[in-house]
C-alpha positions as CSV (number, residue, x, y, z in Angstrom):
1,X,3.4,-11.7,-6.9
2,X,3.7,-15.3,-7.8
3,X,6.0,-13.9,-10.5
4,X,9.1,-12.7,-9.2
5,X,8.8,-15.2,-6.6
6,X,7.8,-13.6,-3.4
7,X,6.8,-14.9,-0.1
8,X,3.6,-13.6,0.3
9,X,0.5,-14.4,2.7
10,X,-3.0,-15.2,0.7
11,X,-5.5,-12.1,0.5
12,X,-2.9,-9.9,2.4
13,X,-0.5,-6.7,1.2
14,X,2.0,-7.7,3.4
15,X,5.2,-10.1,2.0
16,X,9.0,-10.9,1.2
17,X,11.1,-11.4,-1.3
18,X,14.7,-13.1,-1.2
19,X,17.2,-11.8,-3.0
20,X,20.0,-15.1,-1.8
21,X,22.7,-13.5,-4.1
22,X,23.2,-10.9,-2.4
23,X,21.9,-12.2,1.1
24,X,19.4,-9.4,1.2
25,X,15.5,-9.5,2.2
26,X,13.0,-7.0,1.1
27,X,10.1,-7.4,4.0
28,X,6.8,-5.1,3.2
29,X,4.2,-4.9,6.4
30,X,0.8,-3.3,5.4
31,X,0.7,0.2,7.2
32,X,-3.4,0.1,6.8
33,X,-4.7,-2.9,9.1
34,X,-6.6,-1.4,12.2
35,X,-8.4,-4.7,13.4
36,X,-6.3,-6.1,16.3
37,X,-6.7,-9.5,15.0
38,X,-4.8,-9.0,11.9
39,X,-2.5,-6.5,13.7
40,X,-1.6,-9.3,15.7
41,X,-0.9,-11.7,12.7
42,X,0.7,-9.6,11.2
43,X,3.5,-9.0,14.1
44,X,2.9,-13.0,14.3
45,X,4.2,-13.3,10.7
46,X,6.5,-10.4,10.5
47,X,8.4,-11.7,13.2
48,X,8.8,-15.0,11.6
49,X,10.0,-13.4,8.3
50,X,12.4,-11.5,10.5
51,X,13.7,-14.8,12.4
52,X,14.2,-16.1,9.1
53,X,16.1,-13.3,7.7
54,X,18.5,-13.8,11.1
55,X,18.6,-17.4,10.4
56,X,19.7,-17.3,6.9
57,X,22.7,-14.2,7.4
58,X,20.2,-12.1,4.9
59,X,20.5,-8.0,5.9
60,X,16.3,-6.8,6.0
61,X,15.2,-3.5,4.0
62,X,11.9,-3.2,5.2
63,X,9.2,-1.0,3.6
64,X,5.4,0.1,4.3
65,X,2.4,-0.8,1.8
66,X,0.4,1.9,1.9
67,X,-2.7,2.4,-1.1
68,X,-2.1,5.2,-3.1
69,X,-4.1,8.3,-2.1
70,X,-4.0,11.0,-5.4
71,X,-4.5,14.1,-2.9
72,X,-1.6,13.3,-0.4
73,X,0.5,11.4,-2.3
74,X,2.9,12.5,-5.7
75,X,4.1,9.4,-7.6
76,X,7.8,8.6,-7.2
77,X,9.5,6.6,-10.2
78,X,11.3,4.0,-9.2
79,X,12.5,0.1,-10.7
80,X,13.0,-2.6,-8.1
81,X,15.3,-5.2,-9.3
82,X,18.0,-7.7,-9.2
């Protein structure tokens, strides 16, 4: 993610991404961590990314990283961007 400059956590599907222009944060948790352990630093890190947000005067559009699953899941089309 290194390339449109997201704030990401190493080895991890969770992250942020600024977008100051428009004073907006995109924050995206990973909905498939079951040990409590990285539950819990999760929370530890969304809350900071959160606080940050607050801090800064940035609205938060939050989102859930889930792996795609070909049985359950159909593929939506869609374009993030500036």
């Amino acid at each position: 993610m290194a390339n449109w400059s997201a704030e990401t956590v190493a080895d991890k599907a969770y992250y942020y991404k600024d977008y100051a222009e428009k004073k907006i944060r995109l924050v995206v948790v990973d909905g498939t961590i079951f040990d409590s352990t990285e539950q819990n630093a999760q929370i530890t890190w969304l809350t900071n990314a959160l606080s940050g947000a607050k801090t800064n005067g940035y609205s938060v559009i939050g989102a859930v990283h889930f792996p795609p699953m070909p049985a359950t899941f159909q593929k939506i089309e869609c374009n993030f961007s500036n």
